[in-house]
C-alpha positions, -999 to +999 in steps of 0.1 A: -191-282-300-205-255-282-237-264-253-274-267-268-297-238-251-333-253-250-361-233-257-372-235-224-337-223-214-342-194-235-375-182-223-361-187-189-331-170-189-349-140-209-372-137-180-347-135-153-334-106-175-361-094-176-368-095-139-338-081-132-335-049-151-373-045-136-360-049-105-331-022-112-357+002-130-380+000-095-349+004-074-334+031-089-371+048-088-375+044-055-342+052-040-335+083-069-320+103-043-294+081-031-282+069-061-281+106-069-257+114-040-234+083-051-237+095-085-205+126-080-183+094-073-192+071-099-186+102-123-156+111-107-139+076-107-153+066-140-134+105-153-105+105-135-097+068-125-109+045-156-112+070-188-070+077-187-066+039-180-070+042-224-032+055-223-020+022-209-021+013-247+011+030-252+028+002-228+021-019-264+034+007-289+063+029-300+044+061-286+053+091-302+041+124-289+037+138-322+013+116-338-005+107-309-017+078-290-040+061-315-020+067-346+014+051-331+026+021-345+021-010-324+049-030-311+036-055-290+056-067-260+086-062-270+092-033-245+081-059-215+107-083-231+134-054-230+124-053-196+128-087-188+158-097-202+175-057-190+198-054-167+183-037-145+153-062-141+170-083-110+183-054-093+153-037-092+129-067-083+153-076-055+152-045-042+117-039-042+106-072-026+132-066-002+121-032+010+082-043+008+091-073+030+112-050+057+080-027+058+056-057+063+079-076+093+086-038+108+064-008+096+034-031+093+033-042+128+040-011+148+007+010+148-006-029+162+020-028+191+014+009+198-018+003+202-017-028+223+005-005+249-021+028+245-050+001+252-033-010+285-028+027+297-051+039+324-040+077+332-056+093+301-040+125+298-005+103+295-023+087+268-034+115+249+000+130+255+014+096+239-008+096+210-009+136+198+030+133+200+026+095+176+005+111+153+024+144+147+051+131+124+024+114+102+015+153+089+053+167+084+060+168+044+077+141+027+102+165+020+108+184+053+109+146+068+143+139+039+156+172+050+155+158+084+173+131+076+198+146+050+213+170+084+211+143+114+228+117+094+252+141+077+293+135+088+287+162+107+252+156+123+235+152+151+235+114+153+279+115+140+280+139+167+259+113+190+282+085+186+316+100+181+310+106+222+314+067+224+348+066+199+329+057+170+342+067+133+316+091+114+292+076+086+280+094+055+248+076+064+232+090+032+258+079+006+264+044+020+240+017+003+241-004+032+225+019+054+196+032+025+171+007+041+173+010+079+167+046+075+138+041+051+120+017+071+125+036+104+121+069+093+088+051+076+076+038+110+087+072+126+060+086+104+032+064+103+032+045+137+006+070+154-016+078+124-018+038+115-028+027+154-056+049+150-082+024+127-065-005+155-073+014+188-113+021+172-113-015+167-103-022+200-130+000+214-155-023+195-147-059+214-166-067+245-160-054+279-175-090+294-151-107+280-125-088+299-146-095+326-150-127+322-109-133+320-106-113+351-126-135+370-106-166+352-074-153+369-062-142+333-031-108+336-035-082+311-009-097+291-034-126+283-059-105+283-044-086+257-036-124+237-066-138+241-095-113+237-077-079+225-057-092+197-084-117+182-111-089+186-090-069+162-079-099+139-104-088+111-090-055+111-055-065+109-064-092+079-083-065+063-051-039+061-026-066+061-048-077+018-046-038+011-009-036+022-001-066-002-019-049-028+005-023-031+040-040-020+057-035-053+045+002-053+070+011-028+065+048-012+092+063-050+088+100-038+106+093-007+130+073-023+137+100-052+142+122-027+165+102-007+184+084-032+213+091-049+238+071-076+260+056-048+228+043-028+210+028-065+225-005-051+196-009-025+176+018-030+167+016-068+130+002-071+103-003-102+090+028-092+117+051-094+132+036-127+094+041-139+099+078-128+138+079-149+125+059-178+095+080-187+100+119-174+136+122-175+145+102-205+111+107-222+108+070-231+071+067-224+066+032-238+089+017-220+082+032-186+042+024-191+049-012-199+071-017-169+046+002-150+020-018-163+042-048-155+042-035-114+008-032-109-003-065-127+025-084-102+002-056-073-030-072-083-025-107-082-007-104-051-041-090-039-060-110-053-036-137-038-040-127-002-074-120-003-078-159-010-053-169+014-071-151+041-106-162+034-094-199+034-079-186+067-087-166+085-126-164+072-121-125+069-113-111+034-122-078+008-147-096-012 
């Protein structure tokens, strides 16, 4: 039996709407023209961002390109529970939380250490040196970066040639499975270690020069300096990116890996993404692809809606 609304209740509640779309009339009146510079991005999100979001409907349908999106025949979930019960559906989690997990306990905590040491360094053209040559891989195409790879870790490259000076046996680096993951992950923190200490080193310049002060005088080294006042001035900061990275950990960085990969490394290298990528533009099996995509990005948003909680309970500092 559903809750009695009063009369009173009624009148009440009618006036707070009423109130409140007064409110939002007087607002928008008085602040027309700021509203009307966020205006191009409201537009632009609502067009670009939320309108095509209509086509995830296909994730519940046999789509066929022919007939179109609205006159396909529905389905329901049975491409999900082809998905599920595939066998690809292990594999590819497995690999996917494994490679999200390296990036968070390696790639994640590199630009932090960077700039730890760039905060301690006094001379500052050696800084600036530091830093421009940090940031520099962080603007080399995806694909130059692979082609990189492909010729130092080739039988015959630079690093084969490297080791073989110590007796070691040359690797084909790039068709071994074993080896797909270390060189993702480093050549990831290769890339983004400079550009990511960036947003750490401006929060850094934000925490209190007394306190330093204050620690000095306490008989406290730069190491506890650094533990005690650097790293807990920059704690929101870190909590803050640490939500967004778990937001997207099972949409691993697939244009790398398309590039990289190859059948002898789909052991460890295959993720959602990339079978996402096969599934629906090489095979043309849109349904299927958009309901496994679909699949990925609601496991993305609960796990950031999920740490978002966990840090507010926390840590106190969270996205909403």
């Amino acid at each position: 039996m559903g809750k009695v609304i009063t009369e009173k209740q009624k009148t009440d509640l009618l006036y707070k709407k009423r109130t409140y779309w007064y409110r939002l009339g007087k607002d928008l009146k008085r602040n027309r023209y700021i509203y009307a510079m966020v205006l191009p991005a409201v537009l632009y999100y609502a067009i670009f961002h939320y309108a095509p979001m209509y086509g995830l409907q296909i994730a519940f349908k046999e789509y066929s390109t022919t007939i179109g999106i609205w006159n396909s025949p529905w389905s329901g979930f049975e491409h999900f529970k082809d998905f599920f019960s595939g066998y690809y559906f292990w594999p590819l989690i497995r690999n996917t939380v494994l490679i999200s997990l390296f990036e968070l306990m390696f790639a994640f905590p590199a630009p932090i250490i960077l700039a730890l040491l760039l905060n301690e360094v006094r001379r500052l053209a050696f800084k600036r040196t530091i830093q421009t040559i940090t940031y520099l891989p962080h603007f080399i195409s995806v694909v130059v970066v692979v082609g990189m790879l492909v010729d130092f870790t080739a039988r015959d490259g630079l690093i084969n040639q490297l080791t073989a000076m110590f007796g070691f046996e040359p690797i084909a680096f790039m068709q071994e499975a074993s080896w797909f993951r270390p060189i993702y992950i480093g050549s990831g923190i290769w890339q983004g270690i400079g550009w990511g200490s960036i947003i750490y080193l401006a929060a850094m310049a934000n925490v209190n020069p007394q306190l330093y002060e204050a620690a000095k005088m306490d008989g406290a080294g730069r190491f506890k300096q650094a533990w005690h006042i650097t790293i807990p001035g920059i704690l929101p900061t870190i909590v803050i990116l640490f939500i967004l990275q778990m937001g997207s950990m099972m949409t691993v960085g697939y244009e790398k890996i398309i590039l990289m990969y190859n059948p002898m490394t789909y052991e460890t290298a295959d993720v959602i993404s990339t079978y996402v990528y096969r599934k629906g533009i090489l095979e043309a099996n849109f349904s299927y692809s958009a309901a496994v995509g679909l699949f990925n990005s609601v496991i993305n948003f609960a796990l950031l809606i999920g740490a978002n909680i966990l840090s507010r309970k926390g840590t106190g500092s969270s996205l909403w």
